[in-house]
C-alpha positions as CSV (number, residue, x, y, z in Angstrom):
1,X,116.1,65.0,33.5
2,X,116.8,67.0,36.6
3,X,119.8,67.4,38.8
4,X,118.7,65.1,41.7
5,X,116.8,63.0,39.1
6,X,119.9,62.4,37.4
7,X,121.7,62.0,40.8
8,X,119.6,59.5,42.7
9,X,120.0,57.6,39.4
10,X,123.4,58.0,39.3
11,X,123.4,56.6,43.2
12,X,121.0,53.8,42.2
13,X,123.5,52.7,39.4
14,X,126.6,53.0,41.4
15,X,125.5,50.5,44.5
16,X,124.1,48.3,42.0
17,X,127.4,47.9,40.6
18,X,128.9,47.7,44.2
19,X,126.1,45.0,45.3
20,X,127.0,43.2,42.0
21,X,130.6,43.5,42.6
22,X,130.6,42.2,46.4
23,X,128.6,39.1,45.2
24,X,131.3,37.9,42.7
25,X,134.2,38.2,44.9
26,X,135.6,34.9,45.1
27,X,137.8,34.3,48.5
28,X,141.3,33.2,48.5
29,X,141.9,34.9,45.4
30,X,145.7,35.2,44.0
31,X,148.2,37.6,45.9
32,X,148.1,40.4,42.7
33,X,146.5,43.7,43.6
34,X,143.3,44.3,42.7
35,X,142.7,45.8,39.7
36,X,142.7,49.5,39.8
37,X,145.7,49.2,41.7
38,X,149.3,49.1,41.0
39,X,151.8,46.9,42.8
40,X,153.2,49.8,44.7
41,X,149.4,50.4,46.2
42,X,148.8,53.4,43.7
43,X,145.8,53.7,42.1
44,X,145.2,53.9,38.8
45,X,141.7,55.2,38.6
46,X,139.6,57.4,40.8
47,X,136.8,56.3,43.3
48,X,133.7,56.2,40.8
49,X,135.7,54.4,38.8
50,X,136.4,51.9,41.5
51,X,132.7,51.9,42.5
52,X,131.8,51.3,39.1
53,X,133.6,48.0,39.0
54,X,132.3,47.0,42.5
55,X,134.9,47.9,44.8
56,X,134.1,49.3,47.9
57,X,135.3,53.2,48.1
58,X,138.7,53.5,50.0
59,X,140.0,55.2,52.9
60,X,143.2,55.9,53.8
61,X,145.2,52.8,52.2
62,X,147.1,54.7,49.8
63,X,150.6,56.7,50.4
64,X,148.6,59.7,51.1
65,X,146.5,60.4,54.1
66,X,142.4,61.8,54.3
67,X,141.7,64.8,55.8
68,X,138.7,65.4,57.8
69,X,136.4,68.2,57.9
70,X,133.5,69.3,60.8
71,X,130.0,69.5,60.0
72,X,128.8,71.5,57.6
73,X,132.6,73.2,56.9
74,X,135.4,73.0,54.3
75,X,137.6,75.0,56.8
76,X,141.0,73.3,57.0
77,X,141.2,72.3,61.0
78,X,145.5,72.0,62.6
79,X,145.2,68.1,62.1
80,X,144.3,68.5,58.5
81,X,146.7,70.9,57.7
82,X,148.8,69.1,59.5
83,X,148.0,65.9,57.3
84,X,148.5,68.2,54.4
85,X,151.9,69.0,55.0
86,X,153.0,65.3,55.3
87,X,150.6,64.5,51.8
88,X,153.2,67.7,50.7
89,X,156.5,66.0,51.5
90,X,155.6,62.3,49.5
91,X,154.1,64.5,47.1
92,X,157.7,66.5,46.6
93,X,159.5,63.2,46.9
94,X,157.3,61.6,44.3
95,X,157.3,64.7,41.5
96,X,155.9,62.3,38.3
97,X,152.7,61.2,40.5
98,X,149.6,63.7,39.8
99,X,147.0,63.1,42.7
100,X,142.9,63.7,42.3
101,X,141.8,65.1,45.6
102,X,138.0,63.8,46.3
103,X,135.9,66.1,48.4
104,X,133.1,64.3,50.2
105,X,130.6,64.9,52.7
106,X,127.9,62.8,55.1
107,X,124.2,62.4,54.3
108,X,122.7,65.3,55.6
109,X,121.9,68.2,53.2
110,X,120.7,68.1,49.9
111,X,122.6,66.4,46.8
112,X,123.1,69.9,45.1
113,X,124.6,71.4,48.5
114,X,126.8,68.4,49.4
115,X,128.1,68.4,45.9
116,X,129.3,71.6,46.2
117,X,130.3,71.5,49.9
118,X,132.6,68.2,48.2
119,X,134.1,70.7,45.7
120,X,135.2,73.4,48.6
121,X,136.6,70.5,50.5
122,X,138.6,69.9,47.4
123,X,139.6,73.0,46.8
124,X,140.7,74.1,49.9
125,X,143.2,70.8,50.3
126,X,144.3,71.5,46.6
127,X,145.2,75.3,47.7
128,X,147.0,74.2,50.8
129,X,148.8,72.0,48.9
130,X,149.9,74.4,46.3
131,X,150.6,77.2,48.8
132,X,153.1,74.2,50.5
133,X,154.7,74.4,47.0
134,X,153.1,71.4,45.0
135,X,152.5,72.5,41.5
136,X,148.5,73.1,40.7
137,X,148.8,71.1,37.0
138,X,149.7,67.4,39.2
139,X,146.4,67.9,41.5
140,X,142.7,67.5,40.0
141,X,140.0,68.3,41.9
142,X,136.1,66.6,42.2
143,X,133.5,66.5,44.4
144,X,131.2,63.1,45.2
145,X,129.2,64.9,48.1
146,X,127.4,62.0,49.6
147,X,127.2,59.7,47.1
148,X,130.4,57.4,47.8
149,X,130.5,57.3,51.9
150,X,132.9,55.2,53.5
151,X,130.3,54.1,56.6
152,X,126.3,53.6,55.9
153,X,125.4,53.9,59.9
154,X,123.5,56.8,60.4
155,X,125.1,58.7,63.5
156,X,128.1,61.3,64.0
157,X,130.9,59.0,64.3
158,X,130.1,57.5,61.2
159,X,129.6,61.2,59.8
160,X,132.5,62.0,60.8
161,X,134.1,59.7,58.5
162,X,132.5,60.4,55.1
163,X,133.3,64.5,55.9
164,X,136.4,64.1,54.0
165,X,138.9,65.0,51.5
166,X,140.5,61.3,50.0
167,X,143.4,61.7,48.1
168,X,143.7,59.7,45.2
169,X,147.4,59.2,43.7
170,X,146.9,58.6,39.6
171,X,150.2,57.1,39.1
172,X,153.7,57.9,38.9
């Protein structure tokens, strides 16, 4: 099966499972977090894994803040650097919690491109990171390019928000 095959099946499983997972939501459930989550708001899974069990895929909720990227760039920009070196500090202050940083992109470019766009955008927050003096073996790295935005609209504001690195804390 090829690549994009094996993509836009992979993208046809995954909102299935969201479109399943949004019907059975029953309202006025208990006060416990959901599942996936601890009671400190940490996660204890990544995004697909979320998206798998029909949860819609988060933003900045957690103790650690997204960074955003411009069009067609994994270049880190003062406000994400910036963003990096406050993710730095509760990282420091938190030295048991290992963090999988998402890299993810809007619609526009091929799945093979935006996947690897995804994995620059990554990389380049996990090498920040590093270089601000968090250890490289407590930060993971994938890339979802387009296939888990945050907005569906189809303009740049909306864009503007899937062009991101997510930071996804695995525990502590």
């Amino acid at each position: 099966m090829g690549k994009r095959l094996q993509s836009v099946v992979l993208l046809g499983v995954v909102v299935a499972l969201v479109g399943a997972g949004c019907s059975s939501k029953k309202k006025g459930a208990g006060t416990a977090p959901p599942s996936g989550v601890t009671e400190q708001g940490l996660a204890t899974e990544g995004s697909l894994e979320q998206a798998r069990r029909g949860l819609p895929p988060s933003g900045d909720g957690g103790p650690l803040k997204d960074i955003h990227f411009a069009f067609d760039s994994y270049e880190l920009d003062e406000v994400g650097r910036n963003m990096l070196r406050t993710n730095a500090d509760w990282l420091k202050d938190h030295t048991d919690s290992k963090v999988e940083v998402e890299g993810h992109c809007d619609e526009r470019g091929t799945v093979e491109y935006n996947l690897a766009l995804g994995a620059k955008r990554a990389r380049a927050a996990k090498e920040y990171l590093v270089a601000l003096g968090i250890t490289a073996d407590r930060l993971t790295t994938i890339s979802y390019g387009e296939e888990l935005p945050l907005c569906h609209e189809h303009d740049e504001e909306c864009w503007q928000q899937n062009r991101r690195a997510h930071f996804v804390v695995l525990g502590e």
